[in-house]
GUTORLUM-375036 format. One line per field, with one value per residue: x, y, z of N, C-alpha, C in turn; residue number from 1. Coordinates in steps of 0.2 Angstrom, whole numbers, plus 5000, padded with zeros to 4 digits. Layout:
nu <- X,...
nv <- Y,...
nw <- Z,...
cau <- X,...
cav <- Y,...
caw <- Z,...
cu <- X,...
cv <- Y,...
cw <- Z,...
pos <- NUM,...
% end
This chain:
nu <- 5666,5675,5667,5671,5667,5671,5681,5685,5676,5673,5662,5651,5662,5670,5679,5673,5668,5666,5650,5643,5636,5630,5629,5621,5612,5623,5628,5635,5634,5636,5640,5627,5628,5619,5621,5613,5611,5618,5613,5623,5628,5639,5640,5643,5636,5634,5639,5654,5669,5682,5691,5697,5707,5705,5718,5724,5721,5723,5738,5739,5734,5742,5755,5753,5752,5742
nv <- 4849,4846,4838,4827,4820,4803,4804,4796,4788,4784,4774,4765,4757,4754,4758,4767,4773,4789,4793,4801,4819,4833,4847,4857,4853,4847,4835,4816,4803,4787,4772,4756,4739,4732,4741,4753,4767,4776,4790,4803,4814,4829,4834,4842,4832,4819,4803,4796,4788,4794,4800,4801,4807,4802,4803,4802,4792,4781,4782,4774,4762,4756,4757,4747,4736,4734
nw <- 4395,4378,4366,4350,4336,4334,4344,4360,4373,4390,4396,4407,4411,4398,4384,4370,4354,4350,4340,4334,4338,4349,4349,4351,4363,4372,4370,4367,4357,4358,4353,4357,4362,4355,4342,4340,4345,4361,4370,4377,4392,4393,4403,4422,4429,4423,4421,4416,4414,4405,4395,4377,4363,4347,4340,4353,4359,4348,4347,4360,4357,4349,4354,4362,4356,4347
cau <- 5670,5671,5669,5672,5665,5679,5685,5685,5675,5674,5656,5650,5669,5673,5680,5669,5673,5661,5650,5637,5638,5623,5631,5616,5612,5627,5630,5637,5634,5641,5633,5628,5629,5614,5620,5608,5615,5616,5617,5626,5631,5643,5639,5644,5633,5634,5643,5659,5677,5686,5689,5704,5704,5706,5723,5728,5720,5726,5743,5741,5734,5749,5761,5751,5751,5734
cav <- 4845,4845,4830,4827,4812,4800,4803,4790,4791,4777,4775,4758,4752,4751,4761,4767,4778,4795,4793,4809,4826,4837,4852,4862,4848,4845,4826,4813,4797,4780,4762,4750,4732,4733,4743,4759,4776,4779,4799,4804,4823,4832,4838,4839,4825,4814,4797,4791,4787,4793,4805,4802,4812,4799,4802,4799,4783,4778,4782,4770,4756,4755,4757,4739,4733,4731
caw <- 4391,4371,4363,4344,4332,4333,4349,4363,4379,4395,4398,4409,4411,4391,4379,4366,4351,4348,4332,4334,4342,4346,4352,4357,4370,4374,4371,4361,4354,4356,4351,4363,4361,4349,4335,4344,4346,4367,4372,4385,4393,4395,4409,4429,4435,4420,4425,4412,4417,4405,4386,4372,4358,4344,4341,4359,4360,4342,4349,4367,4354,4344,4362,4368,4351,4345
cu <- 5669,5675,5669,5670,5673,5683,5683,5681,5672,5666,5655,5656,5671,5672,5675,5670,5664,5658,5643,5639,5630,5626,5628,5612,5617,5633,5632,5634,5636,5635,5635,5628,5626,5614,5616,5613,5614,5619,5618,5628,5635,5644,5642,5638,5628,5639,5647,5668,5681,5686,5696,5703,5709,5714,5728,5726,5720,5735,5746,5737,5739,5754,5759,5750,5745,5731
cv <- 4845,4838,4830,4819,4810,4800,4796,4790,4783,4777,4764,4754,4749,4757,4762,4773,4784,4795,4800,4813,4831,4844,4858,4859,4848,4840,4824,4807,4791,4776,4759,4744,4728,4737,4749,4765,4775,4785,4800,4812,4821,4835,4836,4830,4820,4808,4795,4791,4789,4797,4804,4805,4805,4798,4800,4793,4778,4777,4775,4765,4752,4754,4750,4734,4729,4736
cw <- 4383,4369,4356,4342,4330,4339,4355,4371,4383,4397,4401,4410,4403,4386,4372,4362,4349,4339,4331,4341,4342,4353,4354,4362,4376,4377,4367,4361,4354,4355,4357,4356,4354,4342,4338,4345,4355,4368,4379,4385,4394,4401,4417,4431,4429,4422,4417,4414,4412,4399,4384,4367,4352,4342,4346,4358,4353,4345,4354,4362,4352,4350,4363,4360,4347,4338
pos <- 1,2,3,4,5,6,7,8,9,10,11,12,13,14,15,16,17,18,19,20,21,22,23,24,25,26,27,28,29,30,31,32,33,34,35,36,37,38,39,40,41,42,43,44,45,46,47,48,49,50,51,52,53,54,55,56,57,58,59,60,61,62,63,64,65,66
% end
């Protein structure tokens, strides 16, 4: 899967937007609850529910009006 900074990815049941990329890992970046970077794969048998590419899920904001 490619993931880009800014995109959207479902990790623990919540939406969270990509703010680092480390593309010879293979992982990205989101913030927990703490302000903290958490890394996560790309790979088969990493655990997340879900990927938007920032424009898609800018799009389904605006459709539910938020």
């Amino acid at each position: 899967m490619i993931v880009y900074v800014g995109d959207w990815v479902k990790v623990s049941g919540k939406w969270k937007q990509v703010v680092d990329v480390d593309l010879e890992d293979e992982a990205f970046a989101v913030l927990d609850a703490d302000g903290q970077m958490s890394w996560w794969g790309t790979g088969p048998f990493d655990v997340y529910g879900g990927h938007e590419s920032d424009i898609s899920m800018q799009a389904k904001l605006k459709e539910y009006g938020l």
